[in-house]
C-alpha positions as CSV (number, residue, x, y, z in Angstrom):
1,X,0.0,47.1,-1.7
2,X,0.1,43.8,-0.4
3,X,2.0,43.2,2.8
4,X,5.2,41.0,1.7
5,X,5.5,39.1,4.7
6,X,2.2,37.6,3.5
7,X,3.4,36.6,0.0
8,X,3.7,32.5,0.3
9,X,7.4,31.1,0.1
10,X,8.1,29.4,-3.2
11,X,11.0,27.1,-1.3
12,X,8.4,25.9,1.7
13,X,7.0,22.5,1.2
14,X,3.4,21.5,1.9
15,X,3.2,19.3,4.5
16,X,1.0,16.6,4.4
17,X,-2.6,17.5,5.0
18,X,-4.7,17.0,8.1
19,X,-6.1,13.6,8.9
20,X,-9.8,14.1,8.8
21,X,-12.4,13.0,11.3
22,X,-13.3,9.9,9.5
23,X,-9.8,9.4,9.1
24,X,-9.0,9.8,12.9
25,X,-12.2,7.6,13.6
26,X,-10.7,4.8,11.2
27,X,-7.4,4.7,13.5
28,X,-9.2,5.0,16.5
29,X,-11.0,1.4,15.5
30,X,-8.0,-0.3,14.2
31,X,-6.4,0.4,17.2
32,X,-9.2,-1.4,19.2
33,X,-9.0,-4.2,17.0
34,X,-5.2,-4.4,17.1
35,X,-5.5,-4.7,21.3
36,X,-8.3,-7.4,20.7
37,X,-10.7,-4.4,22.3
38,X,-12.8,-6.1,19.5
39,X,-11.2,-9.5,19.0
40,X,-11.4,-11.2,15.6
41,X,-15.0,-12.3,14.7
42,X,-16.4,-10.4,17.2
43,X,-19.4,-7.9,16.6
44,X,-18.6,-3.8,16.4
45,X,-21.1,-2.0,18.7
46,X,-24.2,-0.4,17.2
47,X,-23.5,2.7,15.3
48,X,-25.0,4.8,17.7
49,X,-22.6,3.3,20.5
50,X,-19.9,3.7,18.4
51,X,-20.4,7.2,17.0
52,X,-21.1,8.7,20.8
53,X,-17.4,6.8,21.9
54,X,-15.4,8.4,19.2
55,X,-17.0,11.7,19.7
56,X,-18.7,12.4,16.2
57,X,-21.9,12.1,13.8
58,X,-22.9,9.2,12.9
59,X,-22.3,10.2,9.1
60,X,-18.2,10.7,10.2
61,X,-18.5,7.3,11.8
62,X,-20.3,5.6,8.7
63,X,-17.3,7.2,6.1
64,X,-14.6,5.3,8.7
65,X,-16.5,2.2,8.8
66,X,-16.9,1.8,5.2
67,X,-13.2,2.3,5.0
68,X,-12.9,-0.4,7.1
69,X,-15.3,-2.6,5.2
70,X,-13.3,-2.0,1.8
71,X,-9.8,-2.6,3.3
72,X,-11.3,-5.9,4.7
73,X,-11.0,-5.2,7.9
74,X,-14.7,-5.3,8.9
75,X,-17.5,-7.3,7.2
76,X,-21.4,-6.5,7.4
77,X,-23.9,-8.8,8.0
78,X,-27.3,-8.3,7.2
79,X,-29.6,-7.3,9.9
80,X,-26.4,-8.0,12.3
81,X,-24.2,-5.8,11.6
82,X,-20.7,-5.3,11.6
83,X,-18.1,-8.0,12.6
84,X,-13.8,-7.7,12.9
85,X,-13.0,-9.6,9.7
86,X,-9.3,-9.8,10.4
87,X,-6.4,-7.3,11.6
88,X,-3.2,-6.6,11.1
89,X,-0.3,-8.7,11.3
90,X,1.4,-8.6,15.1
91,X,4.8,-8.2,13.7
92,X,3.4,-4.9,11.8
93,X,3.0,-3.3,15.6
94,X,6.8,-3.9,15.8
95,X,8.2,-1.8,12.8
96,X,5.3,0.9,12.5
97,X,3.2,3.0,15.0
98,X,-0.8,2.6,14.8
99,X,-1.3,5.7,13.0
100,X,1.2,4.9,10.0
101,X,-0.9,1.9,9.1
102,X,-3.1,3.9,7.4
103,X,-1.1,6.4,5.2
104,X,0.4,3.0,4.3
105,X,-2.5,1.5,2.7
106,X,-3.7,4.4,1.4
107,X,-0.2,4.7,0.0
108,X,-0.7,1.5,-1.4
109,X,-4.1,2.1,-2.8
110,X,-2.9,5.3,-5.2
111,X,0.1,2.4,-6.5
112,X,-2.4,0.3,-7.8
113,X,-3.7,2.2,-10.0
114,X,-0.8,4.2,-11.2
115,X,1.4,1.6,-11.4
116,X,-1.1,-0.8,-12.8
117,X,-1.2,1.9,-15.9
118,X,2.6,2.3,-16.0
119,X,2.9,-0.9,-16.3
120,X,0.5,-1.1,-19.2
121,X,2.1,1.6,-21.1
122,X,5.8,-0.2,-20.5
123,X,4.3,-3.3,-22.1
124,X,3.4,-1.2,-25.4
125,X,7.0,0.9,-25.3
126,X,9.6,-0.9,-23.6
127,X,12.8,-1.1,-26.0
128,X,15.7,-3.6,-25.2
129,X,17.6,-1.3,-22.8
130,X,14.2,-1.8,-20.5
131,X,14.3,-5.2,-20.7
132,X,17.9,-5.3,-19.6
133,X,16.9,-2.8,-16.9
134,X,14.0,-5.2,-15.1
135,X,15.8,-8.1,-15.2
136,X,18.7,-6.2,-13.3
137,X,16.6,-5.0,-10.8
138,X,15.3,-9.2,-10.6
139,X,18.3,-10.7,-10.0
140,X,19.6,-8.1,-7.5
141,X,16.2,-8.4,-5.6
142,X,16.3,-12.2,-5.8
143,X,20.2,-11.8,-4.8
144,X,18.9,-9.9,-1.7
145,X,16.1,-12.7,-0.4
146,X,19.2,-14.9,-1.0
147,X,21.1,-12.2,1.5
148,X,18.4,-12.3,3.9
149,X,18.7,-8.8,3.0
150,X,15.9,-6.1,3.2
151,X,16.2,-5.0,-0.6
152,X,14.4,-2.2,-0.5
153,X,16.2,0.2,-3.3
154,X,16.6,-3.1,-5.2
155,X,12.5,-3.7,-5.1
156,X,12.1,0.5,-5.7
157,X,14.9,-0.1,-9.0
158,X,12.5,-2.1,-10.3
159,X,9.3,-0.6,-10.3
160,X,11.0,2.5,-11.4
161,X,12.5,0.8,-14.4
162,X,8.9,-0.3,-15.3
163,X,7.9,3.7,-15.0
164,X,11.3,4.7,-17.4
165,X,10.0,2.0,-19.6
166,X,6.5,4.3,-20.2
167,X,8.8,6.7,-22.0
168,X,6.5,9.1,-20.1
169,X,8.1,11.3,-17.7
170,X,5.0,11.9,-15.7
171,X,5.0,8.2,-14.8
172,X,8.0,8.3,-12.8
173,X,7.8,11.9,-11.7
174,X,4.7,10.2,-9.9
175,X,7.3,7.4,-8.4
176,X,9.9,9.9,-7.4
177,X,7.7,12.3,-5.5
178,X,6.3,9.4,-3.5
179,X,9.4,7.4,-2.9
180,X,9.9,8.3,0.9
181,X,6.7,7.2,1.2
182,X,6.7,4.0,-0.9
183,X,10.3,3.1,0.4
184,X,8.4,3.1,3.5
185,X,6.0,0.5,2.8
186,X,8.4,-1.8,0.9
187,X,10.7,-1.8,4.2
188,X,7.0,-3.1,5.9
189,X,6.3,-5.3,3.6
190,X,9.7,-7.0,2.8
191,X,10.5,-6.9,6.5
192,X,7.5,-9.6,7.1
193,X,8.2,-11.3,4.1
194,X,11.7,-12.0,5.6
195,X,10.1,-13.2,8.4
196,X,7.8,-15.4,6.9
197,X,8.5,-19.0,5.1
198,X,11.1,-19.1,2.4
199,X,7.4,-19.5,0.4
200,X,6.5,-16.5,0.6
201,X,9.6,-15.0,-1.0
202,X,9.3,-17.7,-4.1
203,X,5.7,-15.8,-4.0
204,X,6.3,-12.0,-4.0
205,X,9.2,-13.2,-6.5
206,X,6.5,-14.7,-8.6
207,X,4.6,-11.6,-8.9
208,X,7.2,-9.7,-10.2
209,X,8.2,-12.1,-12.3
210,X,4.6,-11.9,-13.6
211,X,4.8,-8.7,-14.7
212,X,7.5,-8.9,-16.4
213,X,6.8,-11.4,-18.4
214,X,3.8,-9.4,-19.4
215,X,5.8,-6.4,-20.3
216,X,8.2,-8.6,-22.0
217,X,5.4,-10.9,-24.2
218,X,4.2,-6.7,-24.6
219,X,0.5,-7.8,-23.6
220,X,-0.8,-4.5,-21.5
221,X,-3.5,-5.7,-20.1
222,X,-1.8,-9.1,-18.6
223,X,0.9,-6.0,-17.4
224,X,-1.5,-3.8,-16.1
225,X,-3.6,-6.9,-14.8
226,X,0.0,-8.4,-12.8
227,X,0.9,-5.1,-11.2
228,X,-2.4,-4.5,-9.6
229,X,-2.3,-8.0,-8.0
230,X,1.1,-7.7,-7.2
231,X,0.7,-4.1,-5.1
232,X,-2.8,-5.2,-3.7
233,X,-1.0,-8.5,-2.5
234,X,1.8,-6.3,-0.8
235,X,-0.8,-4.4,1.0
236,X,-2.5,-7.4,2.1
237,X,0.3,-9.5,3.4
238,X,0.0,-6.9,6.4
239,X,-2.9,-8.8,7.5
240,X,-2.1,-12.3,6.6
241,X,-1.1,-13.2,10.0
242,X,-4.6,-12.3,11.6
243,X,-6.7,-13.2,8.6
């Protein structure tokens, strides 16, 4: 018989999984970057170099590097090696610690793909009540940059309108589970973008206006196309201050 004590809890919650090495390695470089350990444009160390200061294999250190290279952060050179490409904006530092920056991108990176599709789909099965729906959530978030207010539930009304407008329920189960998460990342993002020029609201306005108008004109692909731009944009405008 099996001891009951042992039997899992149906009410307990995974937490969220372990950082691996590669990811720890990844922080461990942004945060020399970040404190100009390695200013911008500068050259990364050899491999070897690197690999012995963080304390693991030279494959671990090659998987955090090439995470690096695709979030832009590094660049290679042929024959030269590896070079700080750009880092994250300095008023990032001020509303998230180190280690947050990169459950936000990756955070980021799982959006574009899901909510490139969801807005695909919303384009092919969006019914007037949708279309009422987005442009509610568009005025109130354009009421908020108005406000000078964060509009964070007004941004996360939209997007989940675009997942209703799927009429599939898996779209904005996806959404929901995440939201703490995505809520998260909005705040980061819309905080800066409050910081920033008056033209860079017009701009984040302008992407969502984009996709939209795609899900209005019921063209998927200009949809699906629009959303990815506008999430990968998002991610990116926590660099644009160092770039």
């Amino acid at each position: 018989m099996s001891d009951p004590q042992r039997q899992p809890d149906p009410q307990r919650q995974p937490g969220p999984p372990r950082p691996s090495l590669a990811d720890q390695v990844y922080d461990q470089l942004l945060t020399r970057i970040v404190e100009e350990h390695y200013p911008l444009h500068s050259r990364l160390p050899a491999e070897q170099v690197l690999a012995q200061g963080c304390g693991v294999s030279r494959p671990v250190l090659r998987t955090a590097l090439a995470r690096l290279r695709d979030d832009g952060i590094i660049a290679s050179r042929r024959g030269s090696g590896n070079y700080v490409a750009r880092r994250p904006d300095r008023q990032v530092m001020s509303f998230v610690p180190l280690g947050s920056i990169t459950d936000i991108q990756r955070c980021y990176e799982f959006r574009i793909d899901v909510e490139g599709a969801a807005a695909a789909w919303a384009a092919k099965r969006r019914d007037e009540a949708d279309l009422a729906a987005l442009e509610a959530a568009f005025r109130r978030m354009d009421q908020t940059y108005q406000e000078q207010a964060l509009g964070v539930d007004a941004d996360q009304m939209l997007h989940l309108a675009i997942a209703r407008a799927t009429k599939n329920p898996f779209f904005q189960t996806v959404l929901d589970s995440l939201a703490q998460q995505i809520g998260f990342g909005m705040k980061l993002s819309r905080s800066l973008t409050l910081l920033a020029t008056p033209g860079r609201q017009a701009l984040v306005q302008s992407e969502h206006r984009a996709v939209i108008d795609a899900i209005v004109r019921q063209d998927p692909d200009a949809a699906a196309q629009a959303m990815r731009r506008h999430i990968l944009a998002a991610r990116d405008r926590m660099f644009v201050g160092d770039s």
